[in-house]
C-alpha positions in Angstrom: 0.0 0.0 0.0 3.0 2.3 0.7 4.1 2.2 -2.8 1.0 2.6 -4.4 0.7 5.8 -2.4 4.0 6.6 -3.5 3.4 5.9 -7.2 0.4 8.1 -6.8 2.4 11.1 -5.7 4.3 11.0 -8.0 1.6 10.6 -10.9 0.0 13.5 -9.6 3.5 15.4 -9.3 4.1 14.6 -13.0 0.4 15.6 -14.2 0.4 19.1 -12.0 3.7 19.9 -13.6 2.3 19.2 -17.2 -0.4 21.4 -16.5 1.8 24.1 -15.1 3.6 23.6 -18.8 1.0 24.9 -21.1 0.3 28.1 -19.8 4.5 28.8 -19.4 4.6 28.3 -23.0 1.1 30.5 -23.3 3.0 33.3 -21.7 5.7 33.0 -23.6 4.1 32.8 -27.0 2.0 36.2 -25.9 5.2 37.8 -24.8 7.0 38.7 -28.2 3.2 39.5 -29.8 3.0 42.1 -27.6 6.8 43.7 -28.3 6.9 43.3 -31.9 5.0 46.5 -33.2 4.8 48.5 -36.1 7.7 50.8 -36.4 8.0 53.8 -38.7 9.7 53.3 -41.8 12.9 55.0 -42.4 13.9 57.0 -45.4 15.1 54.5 -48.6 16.0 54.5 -51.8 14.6 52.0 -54.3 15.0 50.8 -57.8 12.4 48.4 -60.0 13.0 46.1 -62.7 13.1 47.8 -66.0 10.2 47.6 -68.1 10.1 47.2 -71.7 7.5 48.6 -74.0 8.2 47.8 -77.5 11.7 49.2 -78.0 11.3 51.9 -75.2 13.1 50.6 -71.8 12.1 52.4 -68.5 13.5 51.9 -64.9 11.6 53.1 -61.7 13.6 54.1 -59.2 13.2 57.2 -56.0 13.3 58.2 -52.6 10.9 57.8 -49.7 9.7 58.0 -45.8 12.3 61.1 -45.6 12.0 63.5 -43.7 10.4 67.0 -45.8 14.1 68.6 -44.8 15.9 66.0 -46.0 16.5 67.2 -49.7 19.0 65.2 -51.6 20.0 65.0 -55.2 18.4 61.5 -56.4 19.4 60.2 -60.0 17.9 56.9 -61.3 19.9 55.6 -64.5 18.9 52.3 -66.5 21.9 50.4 -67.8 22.9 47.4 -69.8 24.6 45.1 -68.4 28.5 44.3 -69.9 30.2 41.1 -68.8 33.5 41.7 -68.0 33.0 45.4 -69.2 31.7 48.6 -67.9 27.8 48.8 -68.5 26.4 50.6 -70.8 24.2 53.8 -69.8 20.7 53.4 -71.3 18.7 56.4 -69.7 18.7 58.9 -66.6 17.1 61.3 -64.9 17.6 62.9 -61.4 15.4 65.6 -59.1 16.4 67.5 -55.5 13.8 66.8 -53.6 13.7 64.9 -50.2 11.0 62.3 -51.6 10.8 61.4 -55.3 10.0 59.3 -57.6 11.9 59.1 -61.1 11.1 57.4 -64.3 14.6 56.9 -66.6 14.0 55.8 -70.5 16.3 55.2 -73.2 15.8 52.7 -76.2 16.9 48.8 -76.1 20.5 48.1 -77.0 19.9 44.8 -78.4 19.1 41.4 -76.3 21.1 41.6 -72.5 20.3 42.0 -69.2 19.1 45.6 -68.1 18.9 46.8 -64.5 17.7 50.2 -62.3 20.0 51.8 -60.1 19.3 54.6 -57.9 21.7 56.7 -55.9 21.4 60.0 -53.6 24.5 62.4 -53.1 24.4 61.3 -49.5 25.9 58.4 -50.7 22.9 55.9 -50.7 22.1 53.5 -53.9 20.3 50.3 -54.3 20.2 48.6 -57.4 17.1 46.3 -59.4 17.6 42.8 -60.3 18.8 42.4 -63.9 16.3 41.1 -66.1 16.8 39.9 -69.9 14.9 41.7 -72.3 15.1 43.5 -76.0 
């Protein structure tokens, strides 16, 4: 009788500690819900995939979330790109302005792969995949 006692115990030991389990793990899962919120976006440059309308390229490409007294120079140029060369400038366009959004064209150079690529004369740039096209 002593060890069922003792068996018991420890049965109920076992089952108060998986109960105890769940709602650790509840907490836990709540916790990081409750820190992870929405912060404000920060100022970014950005560049999209060239687009190709007939023979007319385009590229995308600007500034935004910056602050209305942060005015920098922002160019967006669509290239071709060379393999073991320098690429080749298809179209540009650029705009002071502390949030902008530029359009550059130019005219297909034959079949390659033709990227965006934005910069700012703080320094910034961020390029576009390279897509085939032409």
């Amino acid at each position: 009788m002593i060890k069922h006692r003792i068996l018991t115990g420890a049965l109920a030991t076992v089952a108060v500690a998986g109960l105890a389990t769940p709602m650790a793990s509840a907490t836990t899962a709540s916790a990081p819900q409750e820190q992870t919120q929405p912060k404000a976006k920060a100022c970014e440059l950005y560049a999209d995939n060239v687009v190709q309308n007939g023979n007319a390229l385009s590229g995308a490409g600007g500034r935004k979330g910056c602050a209305g007294d942060d005015s920098q120079t922002v160019t967006v140029t669509v290239y071709k790109w060379v393999n073991n060369g320098v690429d080749k400038k298809i179209g540009s366009a650029n705009q002071s302005a502390a949030n902008v959004d530029l359009n550059a064209r130019g005219v297909c150079d034959g079949k390659g792969f033709y990227y965006t690529y934005t910069q700012d004369s703080a320094g910034g740039e961020k390029y576009s995949p390279r897509v085939e096209m032409c």
